[in-house]
N, C-alpha and C positions, 0 to 999 in steps of 0.2 A: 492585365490581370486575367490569367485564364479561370476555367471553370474546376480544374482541376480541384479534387480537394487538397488540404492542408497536408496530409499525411502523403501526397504521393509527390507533392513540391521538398517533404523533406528525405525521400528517398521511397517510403514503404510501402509496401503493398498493405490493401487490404487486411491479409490474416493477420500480419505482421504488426500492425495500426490495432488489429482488438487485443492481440496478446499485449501488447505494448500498453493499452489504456485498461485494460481487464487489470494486470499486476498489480498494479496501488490498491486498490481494493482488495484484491485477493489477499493480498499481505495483511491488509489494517484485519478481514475477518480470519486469518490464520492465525494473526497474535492474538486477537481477542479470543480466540476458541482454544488457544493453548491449555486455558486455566480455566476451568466452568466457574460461572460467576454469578453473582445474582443478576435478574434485569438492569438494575439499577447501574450496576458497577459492568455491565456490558454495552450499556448505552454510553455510558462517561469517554470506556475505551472507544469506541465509535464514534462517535462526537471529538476525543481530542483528534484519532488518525483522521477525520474529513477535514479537521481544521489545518491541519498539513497540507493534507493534498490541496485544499482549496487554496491557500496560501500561496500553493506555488505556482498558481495562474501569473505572476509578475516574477516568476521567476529570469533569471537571465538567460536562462537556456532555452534556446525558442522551443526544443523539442519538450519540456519538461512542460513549458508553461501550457502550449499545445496540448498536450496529455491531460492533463491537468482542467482545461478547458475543458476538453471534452468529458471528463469524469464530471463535474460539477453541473455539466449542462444536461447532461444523462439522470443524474440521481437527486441533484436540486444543490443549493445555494446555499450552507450554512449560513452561512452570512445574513439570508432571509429568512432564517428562520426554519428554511425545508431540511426536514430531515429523511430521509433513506431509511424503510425497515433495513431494521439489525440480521442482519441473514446468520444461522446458526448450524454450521451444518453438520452431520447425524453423527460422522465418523470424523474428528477432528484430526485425529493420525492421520487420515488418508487422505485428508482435504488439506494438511498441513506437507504433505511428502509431493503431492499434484501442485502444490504452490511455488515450495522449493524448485521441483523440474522445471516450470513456465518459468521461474527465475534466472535457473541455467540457459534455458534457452533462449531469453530475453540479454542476456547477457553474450551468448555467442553471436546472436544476430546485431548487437550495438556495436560488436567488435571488429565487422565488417562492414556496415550500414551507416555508422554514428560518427561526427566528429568526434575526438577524444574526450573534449571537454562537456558533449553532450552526453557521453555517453555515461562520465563517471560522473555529472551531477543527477542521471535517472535513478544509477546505483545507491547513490549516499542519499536520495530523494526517499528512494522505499526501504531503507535502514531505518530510515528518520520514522519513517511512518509506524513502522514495527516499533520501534525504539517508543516514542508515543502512545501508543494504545497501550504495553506492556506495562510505564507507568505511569499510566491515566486514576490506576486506581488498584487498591490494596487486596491481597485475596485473604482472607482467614481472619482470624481477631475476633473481635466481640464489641459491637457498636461501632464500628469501623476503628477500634484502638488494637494497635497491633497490629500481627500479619506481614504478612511479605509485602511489600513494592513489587517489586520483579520475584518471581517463583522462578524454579527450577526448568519448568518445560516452557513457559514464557523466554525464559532467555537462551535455551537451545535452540528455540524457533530464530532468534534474533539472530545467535550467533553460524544457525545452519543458512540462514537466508545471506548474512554479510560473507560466508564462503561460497555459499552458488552464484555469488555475485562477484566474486575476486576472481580477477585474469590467472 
C-alpha cells in the first residue's frame, strides 16, 4: 500500500480530485438556490441532497464512493447527526451557470480519466442529487398546501446540469 493518496491511485490529480469532490455539493446548493425558499424548506433541500451524497459512500463505483467519502468526511456525517451550514449564494444565476461549467468540465475530464462505468454512475450520481433537493420540498402554497414540487427554474437547473453532463 503506498502513501499515495486515493485520488491519485484512481488516475487524478489534485485540481482534478477538488473539481471532482466540490461538484456534488455544488449541485445540491445550485438546485436549492434555483427557487428562494424559506429556511425551513432550504434545509429539507439540503438535508435530502447530503443524504444522496452520503449514501453513495457504498456505492459500487469505487470513484463515486471515493468522492463521496471525501464530501461526508469534509462537512460531517448525516447519518450523525452533523449537518453543514446551508450556503446560499448572493447571485444564484451565476452561481448556478459556474455549476453547470465545472459540470462540463467534470464531464470532459471522466471522458478521458474515468472508466466508463465510473464515469456514467458520477453523472447519473449528481442528477440524483439535483433531482432530490429540487423535490425535497414544495415552493409557494399557503401552509405548505399547494405549490409547486419542482418549479420551473428548479428543473431548468436539473435538466441544464443532465445536458452538461451528456457526451
Amino acid at each position: 500500500m503506498s502513501d499515495d493518496p486515493l485520488y491519485s491511485a484512481l488516475g487524478f490529480t489534485d485540481s482534478e480530485w477538488g473539481l471532482l469532490v466540490g461538484l456534488p455539493q455544488s449541485v445540491l446548493t445550485a438546485a436549492s438556490a434555483a427557487s428562494p425558499d424559506s429556511a425551513r424548506k432550504t434545509r429539507a433541500e439540503s438535508a435530502a441532497g447530503l443524504d444522496v451524497i452520503s449514501d453513495a459512500r457504498v456505492s459500487a463505483s469505487p470513484l463515486v464512493a471515493a468522492v463521496a467519502g471525501a464530501i461526508v468526511s469534509r462537512v460531517g456525517d448525516p447519518d450523525l447527526g452533523e449537518e453543514p451550514p446551508v450556503i446560499e449564494p448572493s447571485d444564484p444565476i451565476a452561481y448556478a451557470e459556474d455549476v453547470l461549467g465545472r459540470a462540463a468540465e467534470a464531464n470532459a475530464l471522466l471522458t478521458v480519466k474515468a472508466a466508463q462505468a465510473d464515469a456514467e454512475t458520477y453523472k447519473h450520481w449528481l442528477v440524483e442529487i439535483a433531482e432530490s433537493v429540487v423535490g425535497a420540498a414544495s415552493t409557494g402554497g399557503m401552509l405548505g398546501i399547494g405549490g409547486e414540487t419542482v418549479t420551473d427554474t428548479e428543473r431548468a437547473f436539473r435538466d441544464d446540469l443532465a445536458n452538461a453532463l451528456a457526451d
